[in-house]
PATIBA-182988 format. One record per residue (C-alpha): residue number from 1; residue in three letters; z, y, x. Coordinates in Angstrom, 2 decimals, decimal comma. Each point is the difference from the previous one (the first is absolute). Example, Ala and Ser with C-alpha at 12.3 -4.5 7.8 and 13.67 -1.06 7.14 Angstrom:
% residues 2
{tike 1 'ALA' {7,80 -4,50 12,30}},
{tike 2 'SER' {-0,66 3,44 1,37}},
//
This chain:
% residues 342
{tike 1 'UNK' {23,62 -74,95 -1,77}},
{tike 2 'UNK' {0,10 2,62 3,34}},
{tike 3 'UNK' {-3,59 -0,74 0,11}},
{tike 4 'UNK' {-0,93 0,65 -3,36}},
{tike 5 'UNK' {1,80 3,15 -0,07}},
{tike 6 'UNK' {-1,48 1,44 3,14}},
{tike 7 'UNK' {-3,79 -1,42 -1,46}},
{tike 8 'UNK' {0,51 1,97 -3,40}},
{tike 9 'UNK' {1,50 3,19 1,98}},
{tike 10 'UNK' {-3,30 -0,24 2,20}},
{tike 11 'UNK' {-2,03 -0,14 -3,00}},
{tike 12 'UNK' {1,77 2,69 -1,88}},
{tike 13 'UNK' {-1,02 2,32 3,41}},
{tike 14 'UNK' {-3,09 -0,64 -0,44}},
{tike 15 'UNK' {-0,17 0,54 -3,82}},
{tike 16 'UNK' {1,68 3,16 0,54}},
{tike 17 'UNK' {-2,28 1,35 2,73}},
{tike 18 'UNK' {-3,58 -1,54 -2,24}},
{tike 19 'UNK' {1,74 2,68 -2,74}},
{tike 20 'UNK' {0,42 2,66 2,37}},
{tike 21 'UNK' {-3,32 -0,16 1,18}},
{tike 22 'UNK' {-1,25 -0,48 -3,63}},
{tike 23 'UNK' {1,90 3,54 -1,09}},
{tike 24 'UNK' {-0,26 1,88 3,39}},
{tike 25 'UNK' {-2,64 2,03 -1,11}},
{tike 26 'UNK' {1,39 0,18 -3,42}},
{tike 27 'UNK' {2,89 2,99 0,42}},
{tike 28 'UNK' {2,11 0,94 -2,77}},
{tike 29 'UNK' {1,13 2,91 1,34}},
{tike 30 'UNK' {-0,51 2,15 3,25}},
{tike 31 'UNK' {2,86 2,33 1,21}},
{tike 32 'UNK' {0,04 2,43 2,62}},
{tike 33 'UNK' {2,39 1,97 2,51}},
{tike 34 'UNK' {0,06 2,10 2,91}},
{tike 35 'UNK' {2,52 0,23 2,24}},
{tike 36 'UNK' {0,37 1,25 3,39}},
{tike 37 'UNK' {-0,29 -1,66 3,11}},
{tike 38 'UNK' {3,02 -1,18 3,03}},
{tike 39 'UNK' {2,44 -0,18 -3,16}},
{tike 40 'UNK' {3,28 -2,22 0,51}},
{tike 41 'UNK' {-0,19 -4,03 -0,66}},
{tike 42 'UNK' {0,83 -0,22 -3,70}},
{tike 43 'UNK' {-1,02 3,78 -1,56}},
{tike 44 'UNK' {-0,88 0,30 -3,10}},
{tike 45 'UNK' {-3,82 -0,01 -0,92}},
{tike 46 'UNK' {0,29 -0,18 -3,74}},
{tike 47 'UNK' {1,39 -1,24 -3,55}},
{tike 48 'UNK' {-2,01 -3,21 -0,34}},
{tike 49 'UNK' {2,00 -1,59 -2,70}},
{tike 50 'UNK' {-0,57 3,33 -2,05}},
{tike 51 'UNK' {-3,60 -0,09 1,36}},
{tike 52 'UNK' {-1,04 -3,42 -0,95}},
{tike 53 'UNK' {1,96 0,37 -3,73}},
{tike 54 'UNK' {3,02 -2,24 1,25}},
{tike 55 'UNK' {3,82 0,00 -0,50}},
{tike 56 'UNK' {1,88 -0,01 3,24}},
{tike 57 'UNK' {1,24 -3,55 -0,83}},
{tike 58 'UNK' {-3,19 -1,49 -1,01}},
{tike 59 'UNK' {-1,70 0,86 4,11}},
{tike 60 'UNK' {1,87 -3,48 0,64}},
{tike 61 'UNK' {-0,17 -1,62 -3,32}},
{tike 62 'UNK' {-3,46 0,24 -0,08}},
{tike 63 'UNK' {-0,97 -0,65 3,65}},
{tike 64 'UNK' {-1,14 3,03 0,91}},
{tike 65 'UNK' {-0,64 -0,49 3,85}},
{tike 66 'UNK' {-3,37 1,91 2,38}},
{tike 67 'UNK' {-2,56 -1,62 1,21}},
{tike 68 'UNK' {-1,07 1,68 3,06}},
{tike 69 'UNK' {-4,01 0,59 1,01}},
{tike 70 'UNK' {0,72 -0,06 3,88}},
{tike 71 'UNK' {2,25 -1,47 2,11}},
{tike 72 'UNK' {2,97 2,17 0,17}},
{tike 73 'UNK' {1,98 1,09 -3,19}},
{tike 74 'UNK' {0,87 3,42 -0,11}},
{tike 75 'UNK' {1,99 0,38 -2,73}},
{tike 76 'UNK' {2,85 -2,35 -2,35}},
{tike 77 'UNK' {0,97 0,09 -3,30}},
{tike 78 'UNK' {3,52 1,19 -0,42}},
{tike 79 'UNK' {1,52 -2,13 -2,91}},
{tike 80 'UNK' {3,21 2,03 -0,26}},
{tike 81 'UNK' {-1,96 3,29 -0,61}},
{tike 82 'UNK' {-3,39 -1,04 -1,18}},
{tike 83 'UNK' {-1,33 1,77 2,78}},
{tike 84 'UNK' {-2,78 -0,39 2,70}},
{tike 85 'UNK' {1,03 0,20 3,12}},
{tike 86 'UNK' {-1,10 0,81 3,45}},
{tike 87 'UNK' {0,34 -3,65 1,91}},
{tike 88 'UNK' {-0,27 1,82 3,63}},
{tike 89 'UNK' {-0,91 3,33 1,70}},
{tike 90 'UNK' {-3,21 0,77 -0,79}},
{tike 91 'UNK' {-2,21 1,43 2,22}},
{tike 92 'UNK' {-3,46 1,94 -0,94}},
{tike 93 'UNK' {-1,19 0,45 3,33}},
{tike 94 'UNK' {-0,14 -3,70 0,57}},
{tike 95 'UNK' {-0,65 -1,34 -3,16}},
{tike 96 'UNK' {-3,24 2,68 -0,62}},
{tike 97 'UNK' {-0,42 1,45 3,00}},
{tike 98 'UNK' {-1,62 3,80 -0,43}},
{tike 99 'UNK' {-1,66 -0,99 -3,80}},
{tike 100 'UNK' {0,10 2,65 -2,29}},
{tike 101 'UNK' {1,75 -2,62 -2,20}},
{tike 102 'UNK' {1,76 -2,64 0,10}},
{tike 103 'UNK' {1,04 -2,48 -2,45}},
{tike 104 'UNK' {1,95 -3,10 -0,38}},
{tike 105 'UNK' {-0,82 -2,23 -2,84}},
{tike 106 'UNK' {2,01 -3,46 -0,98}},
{tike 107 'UNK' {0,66 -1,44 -3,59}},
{tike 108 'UNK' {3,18 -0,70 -1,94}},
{tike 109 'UNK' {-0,49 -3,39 -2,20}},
{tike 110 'UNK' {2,38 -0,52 -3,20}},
{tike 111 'UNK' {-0,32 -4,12 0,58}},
{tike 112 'UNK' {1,27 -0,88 -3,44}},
{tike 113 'UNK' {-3,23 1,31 -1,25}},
{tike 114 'UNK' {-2,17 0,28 2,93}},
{tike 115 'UNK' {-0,03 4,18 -0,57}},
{tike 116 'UNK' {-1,49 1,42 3,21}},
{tike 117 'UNK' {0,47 3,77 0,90}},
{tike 118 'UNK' {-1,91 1,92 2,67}},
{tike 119 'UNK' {1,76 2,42 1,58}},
{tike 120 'UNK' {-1,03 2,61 2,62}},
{tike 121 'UNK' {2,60 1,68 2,55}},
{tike 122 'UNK' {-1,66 3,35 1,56}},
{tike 123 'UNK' {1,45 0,32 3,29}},
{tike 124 'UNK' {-0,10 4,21 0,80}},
{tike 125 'UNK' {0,37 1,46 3,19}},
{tike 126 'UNK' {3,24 1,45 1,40}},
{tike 127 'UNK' {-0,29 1,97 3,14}},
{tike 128 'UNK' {1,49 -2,15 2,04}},
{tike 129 'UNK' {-2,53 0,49 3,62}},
{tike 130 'UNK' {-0,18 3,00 2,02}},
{tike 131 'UNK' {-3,23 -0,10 1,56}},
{tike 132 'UNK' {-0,29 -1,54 3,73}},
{tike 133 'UNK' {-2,13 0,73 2,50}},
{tike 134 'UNK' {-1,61 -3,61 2,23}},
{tike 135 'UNK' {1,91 1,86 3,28}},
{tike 136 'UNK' {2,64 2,39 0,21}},
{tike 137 'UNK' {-1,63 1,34 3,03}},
{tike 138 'UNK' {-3,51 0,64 0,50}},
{tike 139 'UNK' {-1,67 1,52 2,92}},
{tike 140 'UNK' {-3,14 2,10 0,45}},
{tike 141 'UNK' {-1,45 1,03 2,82}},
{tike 142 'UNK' {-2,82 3,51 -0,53}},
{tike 143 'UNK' {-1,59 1,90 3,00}},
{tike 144 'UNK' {1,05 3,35 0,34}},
{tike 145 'UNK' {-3,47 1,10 -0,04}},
{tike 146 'UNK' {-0,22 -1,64 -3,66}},
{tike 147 'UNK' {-1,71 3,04 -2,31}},
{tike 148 'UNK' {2,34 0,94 -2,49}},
{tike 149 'UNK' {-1,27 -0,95 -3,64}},
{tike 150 'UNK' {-0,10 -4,01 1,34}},
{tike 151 'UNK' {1,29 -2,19 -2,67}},
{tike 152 'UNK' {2,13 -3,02 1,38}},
{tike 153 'UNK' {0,53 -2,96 -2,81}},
{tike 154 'UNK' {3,42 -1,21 0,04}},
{tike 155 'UNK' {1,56 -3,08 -1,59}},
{tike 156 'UNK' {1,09 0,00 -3,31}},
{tike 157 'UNK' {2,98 -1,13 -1,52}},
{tike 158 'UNK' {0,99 -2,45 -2,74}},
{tike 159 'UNK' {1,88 0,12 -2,82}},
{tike 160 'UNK' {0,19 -3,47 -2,00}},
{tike 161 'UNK' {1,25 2,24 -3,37}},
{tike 162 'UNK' {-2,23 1,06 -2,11}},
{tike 163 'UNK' {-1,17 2,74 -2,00}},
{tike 164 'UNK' {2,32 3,24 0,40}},
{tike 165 'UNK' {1,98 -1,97 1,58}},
{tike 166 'UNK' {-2,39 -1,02 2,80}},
{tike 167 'UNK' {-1,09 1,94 3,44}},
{tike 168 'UNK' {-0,96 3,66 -1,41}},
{tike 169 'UNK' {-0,56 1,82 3,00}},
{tike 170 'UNK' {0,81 1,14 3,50}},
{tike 171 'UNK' {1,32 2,67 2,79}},
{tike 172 'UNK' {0,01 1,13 3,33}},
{tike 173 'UNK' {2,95 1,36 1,46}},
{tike 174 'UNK' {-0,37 3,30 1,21}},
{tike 175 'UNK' {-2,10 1,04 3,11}},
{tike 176 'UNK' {-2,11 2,24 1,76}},
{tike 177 'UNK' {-3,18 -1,79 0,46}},
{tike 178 'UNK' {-0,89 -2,30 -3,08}},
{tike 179 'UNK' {-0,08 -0,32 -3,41}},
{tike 180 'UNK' {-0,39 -2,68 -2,40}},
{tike 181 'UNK' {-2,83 -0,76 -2,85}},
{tike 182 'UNK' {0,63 -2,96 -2,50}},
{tike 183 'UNK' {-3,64 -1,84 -1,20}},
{tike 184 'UNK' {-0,01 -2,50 -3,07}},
{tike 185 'UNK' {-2,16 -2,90 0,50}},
{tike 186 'UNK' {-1,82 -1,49 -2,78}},
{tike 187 'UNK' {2,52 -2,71 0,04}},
{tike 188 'UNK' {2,95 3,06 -1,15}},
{tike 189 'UNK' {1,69 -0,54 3,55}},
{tike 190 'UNK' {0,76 2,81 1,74}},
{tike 191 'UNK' {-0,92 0,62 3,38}},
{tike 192 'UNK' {1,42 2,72 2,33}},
{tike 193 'UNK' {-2,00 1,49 3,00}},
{tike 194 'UNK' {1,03 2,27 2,46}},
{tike 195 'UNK' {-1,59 3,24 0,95}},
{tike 196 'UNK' {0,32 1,86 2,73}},
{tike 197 'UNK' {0,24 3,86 -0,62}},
{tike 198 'UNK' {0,48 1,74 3,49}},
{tike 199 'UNK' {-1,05 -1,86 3,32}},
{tike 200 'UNK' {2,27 -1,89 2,18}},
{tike 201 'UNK' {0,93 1,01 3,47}},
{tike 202 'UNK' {1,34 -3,24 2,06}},
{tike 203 'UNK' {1,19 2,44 2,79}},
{tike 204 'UNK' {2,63 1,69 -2,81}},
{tike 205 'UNK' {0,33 -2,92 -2,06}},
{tike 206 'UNK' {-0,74 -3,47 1,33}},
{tike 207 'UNK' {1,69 -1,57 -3,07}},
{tike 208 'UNK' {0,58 0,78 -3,47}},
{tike 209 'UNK' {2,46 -1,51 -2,20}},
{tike 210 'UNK' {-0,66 0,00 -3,87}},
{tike 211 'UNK' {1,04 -1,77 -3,35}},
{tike 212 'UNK' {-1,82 -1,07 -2,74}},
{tike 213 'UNK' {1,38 -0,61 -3,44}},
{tike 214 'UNK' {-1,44 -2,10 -2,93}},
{tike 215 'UNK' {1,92 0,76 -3,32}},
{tike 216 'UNK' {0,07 -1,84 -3,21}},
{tike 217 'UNK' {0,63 2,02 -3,65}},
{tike 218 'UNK' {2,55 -2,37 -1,03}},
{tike 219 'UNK' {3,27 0,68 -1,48}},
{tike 220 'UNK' {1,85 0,79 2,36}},
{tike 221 'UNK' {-3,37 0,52 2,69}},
{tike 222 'UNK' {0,15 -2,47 3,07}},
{tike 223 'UNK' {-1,79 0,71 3,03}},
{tike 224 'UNK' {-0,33 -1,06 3,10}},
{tike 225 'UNK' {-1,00 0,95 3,57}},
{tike 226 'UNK' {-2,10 -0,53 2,85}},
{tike 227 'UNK' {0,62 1,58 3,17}},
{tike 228 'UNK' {-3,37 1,51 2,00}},
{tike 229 'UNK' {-0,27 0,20 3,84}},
{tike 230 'UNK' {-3,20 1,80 1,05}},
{tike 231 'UNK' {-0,79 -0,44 3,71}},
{tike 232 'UNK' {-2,19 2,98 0,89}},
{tike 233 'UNK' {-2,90 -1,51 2,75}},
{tike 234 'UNK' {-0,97 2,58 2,82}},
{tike 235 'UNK' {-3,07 1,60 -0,66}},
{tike 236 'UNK' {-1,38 1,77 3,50}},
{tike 237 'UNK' {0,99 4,08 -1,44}},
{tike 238 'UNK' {1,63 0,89 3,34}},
{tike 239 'UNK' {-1,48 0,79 3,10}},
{tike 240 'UNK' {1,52 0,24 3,53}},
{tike 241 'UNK' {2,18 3,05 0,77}},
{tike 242 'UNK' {1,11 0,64 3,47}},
{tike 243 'UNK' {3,16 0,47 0,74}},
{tike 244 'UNK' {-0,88 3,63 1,70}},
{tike 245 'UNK' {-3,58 2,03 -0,54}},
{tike 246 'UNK' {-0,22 1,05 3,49}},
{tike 247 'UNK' {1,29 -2,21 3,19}},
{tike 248 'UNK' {0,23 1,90 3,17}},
{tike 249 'UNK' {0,79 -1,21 3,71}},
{tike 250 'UNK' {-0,11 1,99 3,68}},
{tike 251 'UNK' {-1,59 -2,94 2,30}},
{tike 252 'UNK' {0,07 0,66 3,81}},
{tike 253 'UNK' {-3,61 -0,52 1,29}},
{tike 254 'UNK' {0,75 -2,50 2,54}},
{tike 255 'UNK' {1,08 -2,72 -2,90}},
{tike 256 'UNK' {-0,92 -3,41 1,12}},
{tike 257 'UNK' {-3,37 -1,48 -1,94}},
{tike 258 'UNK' {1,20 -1,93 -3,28}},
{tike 259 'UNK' {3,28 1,86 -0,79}},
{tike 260 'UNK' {1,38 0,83 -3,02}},
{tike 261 'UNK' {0,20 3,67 -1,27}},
{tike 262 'UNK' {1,14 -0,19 -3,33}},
{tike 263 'UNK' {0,38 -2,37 -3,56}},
{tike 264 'UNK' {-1,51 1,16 -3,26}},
{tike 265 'UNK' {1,74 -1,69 -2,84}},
{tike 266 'UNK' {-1,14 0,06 -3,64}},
{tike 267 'UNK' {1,30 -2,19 -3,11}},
{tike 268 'UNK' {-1,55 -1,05 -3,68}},
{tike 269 'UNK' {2,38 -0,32 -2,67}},
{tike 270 'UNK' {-2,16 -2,14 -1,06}},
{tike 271 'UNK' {1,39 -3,89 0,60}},
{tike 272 'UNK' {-3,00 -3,24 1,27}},
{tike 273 'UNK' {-3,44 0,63 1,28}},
{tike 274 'UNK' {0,59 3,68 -1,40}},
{tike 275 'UNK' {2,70 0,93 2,07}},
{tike 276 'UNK' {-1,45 -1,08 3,61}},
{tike 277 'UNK' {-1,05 2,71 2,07}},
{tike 278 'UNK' {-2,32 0,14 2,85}},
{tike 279 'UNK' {-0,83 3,47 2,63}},
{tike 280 'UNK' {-2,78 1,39 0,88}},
{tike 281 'UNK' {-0,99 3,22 1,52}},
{tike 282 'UNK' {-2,43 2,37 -1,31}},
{tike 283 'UNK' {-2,08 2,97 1,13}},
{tike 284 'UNK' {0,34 -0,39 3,28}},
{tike 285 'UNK' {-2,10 2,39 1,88}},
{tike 286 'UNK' {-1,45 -0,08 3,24}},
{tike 287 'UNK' {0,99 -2,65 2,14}},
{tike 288 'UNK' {3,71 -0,31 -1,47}},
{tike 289 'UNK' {-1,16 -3,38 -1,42}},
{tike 290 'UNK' {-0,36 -1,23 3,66}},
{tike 291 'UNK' {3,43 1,03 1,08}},
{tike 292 'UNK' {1,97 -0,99 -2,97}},
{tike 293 'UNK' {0,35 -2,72 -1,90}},
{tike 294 'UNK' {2,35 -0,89 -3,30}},
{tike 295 'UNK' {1,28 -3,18 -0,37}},
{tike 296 'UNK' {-1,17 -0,55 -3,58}},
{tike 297 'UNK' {3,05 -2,87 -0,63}},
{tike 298 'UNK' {2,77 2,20 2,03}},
{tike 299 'UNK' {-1,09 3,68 -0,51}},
{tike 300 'UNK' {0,78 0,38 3,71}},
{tike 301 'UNK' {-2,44 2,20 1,82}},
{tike 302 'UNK' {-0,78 -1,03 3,09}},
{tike 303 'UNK' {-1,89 1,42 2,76}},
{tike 304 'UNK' {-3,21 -1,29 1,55}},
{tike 305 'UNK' {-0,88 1,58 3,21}},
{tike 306 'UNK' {2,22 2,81 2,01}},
{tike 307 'UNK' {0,96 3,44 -1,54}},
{tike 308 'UNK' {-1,31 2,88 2,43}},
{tike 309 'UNK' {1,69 3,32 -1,05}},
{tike 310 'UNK' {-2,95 1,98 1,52}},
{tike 311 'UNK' {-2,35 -2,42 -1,91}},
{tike 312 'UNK' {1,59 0,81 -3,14}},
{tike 313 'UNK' {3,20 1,98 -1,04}},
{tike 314 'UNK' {0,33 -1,38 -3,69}},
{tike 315 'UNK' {-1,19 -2,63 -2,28}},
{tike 316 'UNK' {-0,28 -0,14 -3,94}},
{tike 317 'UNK' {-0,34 -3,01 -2,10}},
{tike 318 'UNK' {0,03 -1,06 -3,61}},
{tike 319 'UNK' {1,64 -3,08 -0,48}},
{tike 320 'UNK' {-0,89 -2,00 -3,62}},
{tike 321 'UNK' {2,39 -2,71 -1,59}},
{tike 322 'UNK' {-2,12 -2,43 -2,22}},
{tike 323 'UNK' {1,54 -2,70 -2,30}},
{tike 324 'UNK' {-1,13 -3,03 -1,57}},
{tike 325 'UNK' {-2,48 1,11 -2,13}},
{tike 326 'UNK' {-1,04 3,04 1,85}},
{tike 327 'UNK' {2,47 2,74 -1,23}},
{tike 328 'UNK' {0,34 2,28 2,83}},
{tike 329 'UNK' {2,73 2,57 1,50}},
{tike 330 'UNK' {-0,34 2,60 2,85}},
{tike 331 'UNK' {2,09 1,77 2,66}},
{tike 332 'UNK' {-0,92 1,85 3,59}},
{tike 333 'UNK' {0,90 -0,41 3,09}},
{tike 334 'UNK' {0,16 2,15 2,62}},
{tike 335 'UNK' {0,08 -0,78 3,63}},
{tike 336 'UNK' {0,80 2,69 2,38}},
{tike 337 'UNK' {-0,43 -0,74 3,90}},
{tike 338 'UNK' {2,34 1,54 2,61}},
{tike 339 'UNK' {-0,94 1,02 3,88}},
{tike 340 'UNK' {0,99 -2,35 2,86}},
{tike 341 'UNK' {-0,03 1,14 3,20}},
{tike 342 'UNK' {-3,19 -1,98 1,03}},
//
């Protein structure tokens, strides 16, 4: 007898689903609603019994039940109310990702006569995603001899919303070197780029900290931030200054071969290869060239052969400071020779 039963239940199954298929494209009746999206488990979507010509008690009388098209049921019939019903959360963004619709279909069947009904949920956006940038913190690093007028593309960000509610555009907090320009591609995104509008100067500024903004035109707007650190690279704009124009020194002529007179110093404000300095001395006349020599490391000027005061009372030289890249700074020195008793 169990086995009979459980054959004619199987059998009635399979009846019931040969009809379904039979009548599936056979609908008496489509409905349609729109509700929004990330509303609570069990709010109301719409008056079905009403909708489909039904008394409230006749939803269970008659069978009324849905037959869902995917694998997750989204709504319920409500019995009690003759409403449809939201079954769980729903949420747009993962259901339809950025489509400019999206719509969730499923059928109600009346079994006792095999009535089908299509119905169509719109799901609409709410603005429920401020836009987000991939990093909170990006970093650029520009030359301070960059020409102002250079563009610099800079990541966009994303909004999973759509329409007003999506990413509308973007700002730069304010500053005194750059400004921002928003381009549309041909895909609608929105892509912001940096400009620079008055040149950088490492020596003044070796960083810069900005923030950029992407904002959305929902209601309320949502935004969100990314912070910008711009690392200003040396560019060689600085040559070597000494630290005096004109180094002077009284040198007794008897002065032992190889001593030191004097030290030139000079520094770059550059930083690197820019910033290394290395002495030389320039017009020399005569033969000052064979008495002195600057150590072109040191700056230390050193002498060569013996000072004779009746030779020569005073010397004049030009000393240069060069740097990496050939920048160049100059100072004098002076070398004054005072009478022994020889």
């Amino acid at each position: 007898m169990f086995s009979w039963q459980k054959h004619r239940d199987g059998r009635g199954r399979i009846l019931l689903c040969f009809l379904l298929g039979l009548l599936w494209g056979t609908l008496t009746a489509q409905i349609r609603y729109s509700i929004p999206e990330e509303l609570e488990k069990g709010s109301f979507v719409g008056n079905i019994a009403k909708d489909l010509g039904l008394e409230l008690q006749e939803l269970s009388q008659r069978g009324a039940r849905i037959v869902s098209r995917g694998k997750k049921q989204h709504f319920a019939l409500s019995v009690r109310s003759g409403s449809l019903v939201t079954a769980d959360r729903i949420d747009r963004e993962e259901l339809c990702s950025q489509g400019a619709q999206c719509l969730l279909n499923f059928n109600v069947l009346i079994e006792d006569n095999l009535n089908i009904y299509s119905v169509e949920v719109e799901i609409t956006d709410i603005n429920d995603n401020a836009p987000r940038f991939r990093a909170e913190k990006l970093e650029l690093k520009i030359s301070e001899t960059t020409a102002p007028g250079t563009q610099l593309i800079l990541e966009s960000a994303y909004d999973p919303d759509v329409g007003v509610n999506s990413l509308q555009g973007y700002e730069l907090s304010p500053n005194h070197h750059f400004s921002l320009r928003v381009q549309s591609g041909a895909d609608g995104i929105k892509y912001p780029e940096l400009v620079l509008d008055r040149a950088l100067d490492r020596e003044k500024e070796p960083t810069l900290q900005i923030v950029l903004s992407g904002w959305d035109g929902g209601e309320p707007i949502r935004s969100g931030t990314a912070g910008i650190l711009v690392t200003v690279l040396d560019g060689n704009d600085n040559a070597p200054v000494f630290t005096q124009p004109i180094y002077t020194v009284n040198v007794p002529e008897n002065v032992p071969q190889g001593t030191t007179l004097l030290t030139v110093n000079a520094t770059d404000a550059d930083e690197g290869i820019n910033s290394q300095v290395r002495y030389f001395l320039v017009k020399i006349p005569g033969k000052t060239s064979q008495i002195f020599q600057l150590n072109s490391v040191t700056g230390e000027l050193l002498t060569l052969q013996n000072l004779d005061y009746e030779a020569a009372k005073f010397y004049m030289m030009e000393a240069e400071a060069q740097d990496g890249l050939g920048l160049w700074g100059r100072a004098k020195i002076h070398v004054t020779v005072v009478d022994m008793n020889d």
